[in-house]
C-alpha positions in Angstrom: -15.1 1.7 3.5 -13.3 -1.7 2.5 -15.6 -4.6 3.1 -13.4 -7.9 1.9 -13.2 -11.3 2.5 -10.9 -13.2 0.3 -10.6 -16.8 -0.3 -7.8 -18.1 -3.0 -6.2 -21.1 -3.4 -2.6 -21.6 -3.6 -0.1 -24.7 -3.8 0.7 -24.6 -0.3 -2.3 -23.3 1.8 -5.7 -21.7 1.4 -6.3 -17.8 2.3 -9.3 -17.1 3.7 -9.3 -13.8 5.6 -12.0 -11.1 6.3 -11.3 -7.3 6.3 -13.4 -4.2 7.7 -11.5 -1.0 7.3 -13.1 2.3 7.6 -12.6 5.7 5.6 -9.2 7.0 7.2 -8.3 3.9 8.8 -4.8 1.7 8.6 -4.0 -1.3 9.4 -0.5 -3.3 9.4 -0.9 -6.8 7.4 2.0 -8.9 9.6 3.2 -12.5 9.6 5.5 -14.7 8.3 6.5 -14.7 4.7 4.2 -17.2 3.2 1.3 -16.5 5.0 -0.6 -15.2 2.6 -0.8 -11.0 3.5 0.4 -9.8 -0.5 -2.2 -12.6 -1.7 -5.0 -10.3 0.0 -3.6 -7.0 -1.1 -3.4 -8.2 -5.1 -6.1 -9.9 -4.8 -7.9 -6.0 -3.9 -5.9 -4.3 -5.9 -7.2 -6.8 -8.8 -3.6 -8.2 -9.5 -4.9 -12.1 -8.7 -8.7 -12.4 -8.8 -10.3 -14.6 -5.4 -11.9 -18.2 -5.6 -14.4 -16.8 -3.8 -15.5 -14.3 -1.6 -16.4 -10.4 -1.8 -14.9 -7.4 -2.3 -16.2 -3.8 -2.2 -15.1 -0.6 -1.6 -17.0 2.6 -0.9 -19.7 0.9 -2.1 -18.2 -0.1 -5.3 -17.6 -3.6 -5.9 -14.2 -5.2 -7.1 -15.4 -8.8 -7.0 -17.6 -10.3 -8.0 -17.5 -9.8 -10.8 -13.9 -8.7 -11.5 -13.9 -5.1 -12.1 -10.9 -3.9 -14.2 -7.8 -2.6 -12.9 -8.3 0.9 -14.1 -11.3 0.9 -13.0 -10.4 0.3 -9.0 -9.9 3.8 -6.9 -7.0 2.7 -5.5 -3.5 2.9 -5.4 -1.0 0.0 -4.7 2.6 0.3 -4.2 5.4 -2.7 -4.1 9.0 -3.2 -3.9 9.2 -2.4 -7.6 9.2 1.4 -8.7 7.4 0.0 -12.5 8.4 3.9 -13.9 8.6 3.7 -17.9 12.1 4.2 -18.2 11.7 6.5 -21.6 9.4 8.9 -19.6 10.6 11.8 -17.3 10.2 12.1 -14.1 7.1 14.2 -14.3 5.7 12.2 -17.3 5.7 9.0 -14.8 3.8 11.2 -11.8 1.0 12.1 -14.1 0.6 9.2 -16.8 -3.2 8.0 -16.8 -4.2 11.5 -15.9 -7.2 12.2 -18.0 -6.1 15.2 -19.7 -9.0 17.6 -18.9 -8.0 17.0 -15.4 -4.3 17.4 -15.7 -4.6 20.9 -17.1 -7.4 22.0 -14.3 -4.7 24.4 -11.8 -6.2 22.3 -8.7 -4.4 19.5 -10.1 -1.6 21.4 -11.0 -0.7 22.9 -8.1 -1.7 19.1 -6.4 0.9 17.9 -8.6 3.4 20.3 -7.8 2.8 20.0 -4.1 3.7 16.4 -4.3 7.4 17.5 -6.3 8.0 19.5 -3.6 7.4 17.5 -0.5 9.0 14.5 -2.1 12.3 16.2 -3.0 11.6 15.7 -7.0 12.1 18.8 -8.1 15.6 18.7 -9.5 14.9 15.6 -11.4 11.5 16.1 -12.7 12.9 16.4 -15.9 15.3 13.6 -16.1 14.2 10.3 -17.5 13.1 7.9 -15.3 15.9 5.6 -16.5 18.7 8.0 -15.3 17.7 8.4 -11.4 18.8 6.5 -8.4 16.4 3.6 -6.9 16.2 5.7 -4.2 14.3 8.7 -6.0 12.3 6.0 -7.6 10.4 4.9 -4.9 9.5 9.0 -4.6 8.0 9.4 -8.0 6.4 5.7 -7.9 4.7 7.3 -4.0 4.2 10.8 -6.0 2.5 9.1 -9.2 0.2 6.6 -6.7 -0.3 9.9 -4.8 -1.2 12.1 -7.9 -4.8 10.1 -8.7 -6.0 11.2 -4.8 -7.5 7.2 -4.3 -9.0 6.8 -1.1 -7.4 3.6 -0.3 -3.7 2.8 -0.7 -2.4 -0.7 -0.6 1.5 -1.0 0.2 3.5 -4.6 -0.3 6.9 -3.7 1.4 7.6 -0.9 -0.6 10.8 -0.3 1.8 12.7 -3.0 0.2 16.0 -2.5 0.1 16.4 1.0 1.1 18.3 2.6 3.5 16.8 3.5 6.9 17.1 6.9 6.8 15.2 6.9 3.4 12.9 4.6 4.8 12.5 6.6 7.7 11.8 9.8 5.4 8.7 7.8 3.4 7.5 6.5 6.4 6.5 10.4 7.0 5.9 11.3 4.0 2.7 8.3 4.0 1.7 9.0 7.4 1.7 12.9 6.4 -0.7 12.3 3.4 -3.1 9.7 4.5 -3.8 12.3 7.5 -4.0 15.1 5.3 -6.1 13.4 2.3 -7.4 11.2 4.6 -7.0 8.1 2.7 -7.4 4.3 4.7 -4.5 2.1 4.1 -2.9 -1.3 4.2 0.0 -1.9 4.7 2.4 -5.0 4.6 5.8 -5.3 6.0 7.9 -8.1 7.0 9.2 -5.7 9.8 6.9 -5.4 13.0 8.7 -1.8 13.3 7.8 -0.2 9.9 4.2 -1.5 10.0 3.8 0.3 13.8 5.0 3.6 12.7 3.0 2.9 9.4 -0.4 1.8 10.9 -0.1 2.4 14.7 -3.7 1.9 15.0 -4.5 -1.4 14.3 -2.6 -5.0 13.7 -3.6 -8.0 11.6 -1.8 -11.0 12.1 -1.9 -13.9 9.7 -0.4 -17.4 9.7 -1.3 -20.2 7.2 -3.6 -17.7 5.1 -5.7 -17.4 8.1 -6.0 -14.1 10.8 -4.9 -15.9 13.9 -5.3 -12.3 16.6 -5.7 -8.6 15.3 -5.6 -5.7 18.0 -3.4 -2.7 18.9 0.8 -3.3 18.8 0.4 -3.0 22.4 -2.0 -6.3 22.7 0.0 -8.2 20.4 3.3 -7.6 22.2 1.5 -8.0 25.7 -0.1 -11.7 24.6 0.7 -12.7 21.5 -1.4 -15.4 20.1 1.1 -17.9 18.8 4.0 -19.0 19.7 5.4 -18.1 16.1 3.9 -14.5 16.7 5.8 -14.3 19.6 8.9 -14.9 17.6 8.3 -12.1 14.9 7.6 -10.0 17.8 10.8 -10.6 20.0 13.5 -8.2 18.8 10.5 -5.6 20.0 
C-alpha cells in the first residue's frame, strides 16, 4: 500500500528511512524529538519534498516527481486544528468537497455520521473561531475523515489536550481505521498513545535512521539502544 523510502537533508542529521505499510495496516513512528519521524510523515504527505528516494502509494506515486498536495489521497493531521476561522463548523468538515459529491446522500449521511460520533452536532453551525480547542481537534479529525483517504498520517495531534479527550480520540481513530479500513501512521512523543494507536507494529528511529521495529512487546522485552530503553522506561 505505502512503499517509501525517504532521504532529506537537514542541518543536524540526514533521514534516511524505508517504509512498507500494507492496506489496513498502522504503525507507531517513535523516538526522540529530533529524530527525524515528522520529517518522514511531511515529506509523504508532500509538506517538505525528499532529496532523494521514492514514494508511492497504492500504486500512485508521490515522488518523484512531486505530485501536488491536492492531488495525494491522504489525510494528515498535526497539533494544529488549521480550521478557517470565518467558516462554520460544518463549512470546515466539508471544504474541498467537490460539489457533485457533497450533494450525493452517501456522502451526506457519511458526513453526518462523522457529526454524530464526534459530538459536533451542537456546534456545527458556530464559526470555527468561536469553539473551544478541544472541539477543534474533532472537526479538524471529522474534515480529514470526510474525504475517506486510505492512508492517514498523524504528527502528535494530542498536543495539549486533556487525557480524557485524548483518551476519547484515541477511539474514535482506532474505531474508523477498522471500520473504513484505512493504514495509518502515527507519531507521538508518548510510547503509550502510539500502543493504543498502532498496537501492531513499532518503528523506532534515532539520528534519522530506524535503529529496531517490531511489536511493543519486543521493544520493551530488548530494546535496541540504550536511549530506547530510556523512552521506554516509565512503561
Amino acid at each position: 500500500m505505502l512503499k517509501a523510502h525517504i532521504i532529506k537533508k537537514r542541518r543536524d542529521l540526514t533521514v534516511n528511512v524505508q517504509l512498507h505499510l500494507d492496506q489496513g495496516r498502522c504503525a507507531g513512528l517513535f523516538g526522540a524529538s529530533g529524530a527525524g519521524k515528522s520529517t518522514v510523515l511531511a515529506c509523504i504527505a508532500g509538506i517538505e519534498e525528499p532529496d532523494d528516494g521514492h514514494v508511492e502509494v497504492n500504486g500512485l506515486k508521490f515522488f518523484p516527481p512531486s505530485l501536488p498536495l491536492y492531488k495525494r489521497p491522504i489525510g494528515y493531521l498535526t497539533q494544529e486544528p488549521s480550521l478557517f476561522p470565518h467558516l462554520s463548523v460544518s463549512e470546515n468538515i466539508t471544504f474541498g468537497i467537490p460539489r457533485h459529491r457533497a450533494s450525493e446522500k452517501e456522502h451526506c449521511d457519511w458526513i453526518a455520521t462523522l457529526r454524530d460520533q464526534l459530538q459536533l452536532t451542537p456546534q456545527w453551525n458556530a464559526p470555527a473561531s468561536l469553539i473551544s480547542g478541544g472541539q477543534a481537534r474533532r472537526v479538524s479529525l471529522a474534515r480529514m475523515l470526510a474525504r475517506r483517504p486510505p492512508l492517514v498520517l498523524l504528527d502528535e495531534p494530542f498536543a495539549g489536550l486533556d487525557r480524557l479527550l485524548v483518551r476519547e480520540l484515541i477511539d474514535d481513530l482506532v474505531y474508523w481505521s477498522q471500520t473504513m479500513g484505512f493504514s495509518m501512521i502515527a507519531v507521538d512523543h508518548q510510547a503509550e498513545v502510539l500502543r493504543k494507536l498502532c498496537p501492531q507494529h513499532a518503528v523506532v528511529l534515532e539520528q534519522g535512521r530506524i535503529v529496531q521495529q517490531g511489536t511493543w512487546e519486543d521493544l520493551s522485552r530488548a530494546p535496541a539502544t540504550p536511549l530506547l530503553e530510556s523512552l521506554l522506561a516509565p512503561l
